[in-house]
C-alpha positions in Angstrom: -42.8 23.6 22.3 -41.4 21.6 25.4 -41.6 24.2 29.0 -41.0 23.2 32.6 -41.1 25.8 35.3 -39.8 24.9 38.5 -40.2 21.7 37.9 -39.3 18.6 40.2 -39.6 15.1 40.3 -39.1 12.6 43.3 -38.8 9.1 43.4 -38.6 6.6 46.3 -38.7 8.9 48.8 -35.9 11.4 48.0 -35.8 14.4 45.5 -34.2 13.1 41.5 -34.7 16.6 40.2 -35.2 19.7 41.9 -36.6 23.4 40.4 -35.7 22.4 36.7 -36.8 25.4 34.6 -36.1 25.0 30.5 -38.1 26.5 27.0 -37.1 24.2 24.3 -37.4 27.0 21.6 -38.5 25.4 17.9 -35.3 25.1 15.9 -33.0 24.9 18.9 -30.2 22.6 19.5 -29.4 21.0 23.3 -26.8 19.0 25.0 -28.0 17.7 28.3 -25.2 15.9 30.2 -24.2 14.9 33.8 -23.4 12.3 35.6 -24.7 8.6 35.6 -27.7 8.4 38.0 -27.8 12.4 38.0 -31.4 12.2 35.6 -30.9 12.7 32.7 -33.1 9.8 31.5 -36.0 11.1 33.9 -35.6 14.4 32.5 -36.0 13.3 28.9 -39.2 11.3 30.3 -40.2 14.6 32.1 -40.3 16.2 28.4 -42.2 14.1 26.8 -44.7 13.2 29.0 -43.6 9.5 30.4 -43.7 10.7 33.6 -45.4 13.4 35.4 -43.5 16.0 37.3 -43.9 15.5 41.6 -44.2 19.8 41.7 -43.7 22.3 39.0 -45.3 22.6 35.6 -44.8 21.0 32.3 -46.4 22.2 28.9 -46.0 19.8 26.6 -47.2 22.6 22.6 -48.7 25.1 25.0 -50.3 22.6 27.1 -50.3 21.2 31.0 -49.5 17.9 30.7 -51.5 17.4 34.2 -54.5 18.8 31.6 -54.0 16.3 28.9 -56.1 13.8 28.0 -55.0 10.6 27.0 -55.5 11.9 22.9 -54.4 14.8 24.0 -51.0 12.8 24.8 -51.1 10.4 22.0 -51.2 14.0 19.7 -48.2 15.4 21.3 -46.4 11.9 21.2 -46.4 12.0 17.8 -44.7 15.4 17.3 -41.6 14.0 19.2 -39.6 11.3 18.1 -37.8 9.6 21.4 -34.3 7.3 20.6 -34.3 5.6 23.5 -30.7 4.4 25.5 -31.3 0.9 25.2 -33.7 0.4 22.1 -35.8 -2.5 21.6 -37.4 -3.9 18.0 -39.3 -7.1 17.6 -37.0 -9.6 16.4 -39.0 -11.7 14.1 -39.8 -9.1 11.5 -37.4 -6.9 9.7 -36.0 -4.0 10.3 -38.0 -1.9 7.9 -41.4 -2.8 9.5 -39.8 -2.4 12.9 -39.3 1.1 11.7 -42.8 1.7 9.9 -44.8 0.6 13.3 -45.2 4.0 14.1 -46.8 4.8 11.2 -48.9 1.7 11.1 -50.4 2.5 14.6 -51.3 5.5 13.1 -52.5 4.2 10.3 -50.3 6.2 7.8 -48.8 2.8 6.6 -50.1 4.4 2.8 -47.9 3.8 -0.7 -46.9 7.3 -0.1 -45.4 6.6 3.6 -44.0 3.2 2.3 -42.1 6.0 -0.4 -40.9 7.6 2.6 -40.0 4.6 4.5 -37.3 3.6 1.6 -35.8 7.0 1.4 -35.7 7.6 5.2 -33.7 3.9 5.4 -31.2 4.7 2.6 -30.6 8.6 4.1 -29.8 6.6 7.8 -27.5 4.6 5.4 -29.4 0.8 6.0 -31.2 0.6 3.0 -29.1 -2.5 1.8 -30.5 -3.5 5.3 -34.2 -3.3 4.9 -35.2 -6.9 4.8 -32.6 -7.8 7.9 -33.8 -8.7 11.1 -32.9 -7.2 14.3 -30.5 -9.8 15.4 -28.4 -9.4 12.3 -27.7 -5.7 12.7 -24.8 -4.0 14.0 -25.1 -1.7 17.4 -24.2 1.1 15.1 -26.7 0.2 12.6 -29.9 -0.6 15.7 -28.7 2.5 16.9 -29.2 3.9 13.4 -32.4 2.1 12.8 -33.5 3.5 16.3 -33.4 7.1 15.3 -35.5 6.2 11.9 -38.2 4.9 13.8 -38.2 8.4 16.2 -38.4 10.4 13.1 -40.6 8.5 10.5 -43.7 10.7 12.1 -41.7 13.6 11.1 -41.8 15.1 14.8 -40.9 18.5 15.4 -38.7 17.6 18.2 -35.9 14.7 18.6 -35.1 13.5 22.2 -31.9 11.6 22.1 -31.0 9.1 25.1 -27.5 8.3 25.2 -27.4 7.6 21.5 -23.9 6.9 21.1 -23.2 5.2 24.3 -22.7 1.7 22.4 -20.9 2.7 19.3 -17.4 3.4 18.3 -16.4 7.2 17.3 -16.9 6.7 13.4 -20.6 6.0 14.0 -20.6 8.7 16.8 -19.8 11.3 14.3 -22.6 9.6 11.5 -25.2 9.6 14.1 -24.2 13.2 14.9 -24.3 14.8 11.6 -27.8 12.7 11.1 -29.6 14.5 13.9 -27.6 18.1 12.9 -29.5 17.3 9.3 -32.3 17.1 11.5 -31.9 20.2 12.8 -30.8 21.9 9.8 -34.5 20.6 8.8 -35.8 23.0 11.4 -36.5 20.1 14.1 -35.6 20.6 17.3 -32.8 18.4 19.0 -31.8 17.2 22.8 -29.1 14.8 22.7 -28.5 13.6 26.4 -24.7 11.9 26.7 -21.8 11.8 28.8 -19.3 12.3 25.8 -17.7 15.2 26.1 -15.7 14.6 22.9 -18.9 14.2 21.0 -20.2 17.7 22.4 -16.7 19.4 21.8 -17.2 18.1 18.3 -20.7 19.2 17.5 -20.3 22.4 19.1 -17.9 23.1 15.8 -20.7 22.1 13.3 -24.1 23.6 15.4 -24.8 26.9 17.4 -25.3 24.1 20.4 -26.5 24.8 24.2 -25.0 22.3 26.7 -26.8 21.9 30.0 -25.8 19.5 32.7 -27.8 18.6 35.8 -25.5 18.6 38.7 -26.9 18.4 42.4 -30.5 17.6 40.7 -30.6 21.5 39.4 -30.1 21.9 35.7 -27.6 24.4 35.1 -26.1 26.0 31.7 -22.8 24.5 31.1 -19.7 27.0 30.7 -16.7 27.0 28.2 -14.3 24.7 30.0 -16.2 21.9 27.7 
């Protein structure tokens, strides 16, 4: 699905990530963590083709991305859903279409999808919050909103960016269990976070693999989490 091989990325002169080698297997479940500044974020971007790696190889469903063309991209962008850290809707129209935009650039915006739209909203739990507009939601509820709109495609892979970092623990644990359902779906998930109490608690609900980049080489984590 996702496949770097000795992969790096540099930036401003100096070396962010160095020989990163991962196979994001379909089904599979990953925690990425590390700390601030260690690339995590440019990783996540590394995966799904936002930026293109300085050395090393990236296959993004069997293919280079260096080979993709810019469909080529646009296809593979729809089979993963990105929450992005600080996520951004357009204020002046409600939530629900800020959602559905994927699927009206797409042109999937059909009865059937609007069917889908509803149910999707009331399983993230904001379908008393449909006609809202960004401005009037909660951080827990944008960050809920958030991870709609990365999975209204129905991707076969979620890439989560710090998706807790602004929310107390209650909501930590809803927007955990929400991307385990995910998984339990058969998509694949990679959460990135610095939480370790949000790790130790997933990694009693999910067969979980943790990986943290340390001294920009991704290594697998051990049990002292």
């Amino acid at each position: 699905m996702i496949e770097l091989e000795n992969t790096a990325y540099s930036y401003g002169g100096g070396e962010l990530l160095s020989e990163i080698s991962l196979k994001l297997s379909p089904g599979s479940f990953h925690f990425l963590t590390g700390p601030s500044g260690s690339g995590k974020t440019t990783f996540l971007k590394l995966c799904y083709g936002a930026l293109t790696a300085t050395s090393g190889q990236v296959r993004l469903f069997d293919q280079d991305v260096r080979d993709m063309t810019r469909d080529d991209h646009a296809m593979a962008r729809r089979r993963i859903g990105v929450v992005h850290q600080d996520c951004q809707f357009l204020d002046h129209i409600p939530i629900a279409d800020n959602v559905a935009l994927p699927l009206s650039v797409t042109g999937r915006d059909s009865l059937e999808h609007v069917a889908d739209l509803k149910e999707l909203l009331q399983w993230v739990g904001l379908g008393n919050r449909a006609s809202s507009l960004p401005p009037e939601l909660s951080g827990g509820e944008r960050q809920r909103a958030a991870l709609a709109r990365a999975v209204i495609m129905s991707p076969d892979v979620v890439l989560a960016d710090e998706p807790t970092g602004n929310v107390d623990w209650e909501m930590s644990q809803r927007l955990l269990q929400l991307l385990i359902e995910l998984n339990r779906m058969g998509k694949t998930i990679m959460i990135a976070t610095h939480d370790m109490n949000l790790i130790r608690a997933a990694k009693a609900k999910v067969q979980a693999r943790v990986l943290r980049i340390a001294n920009r080489k991704l290594q697998l984590a051990g049990a002292d989490l």
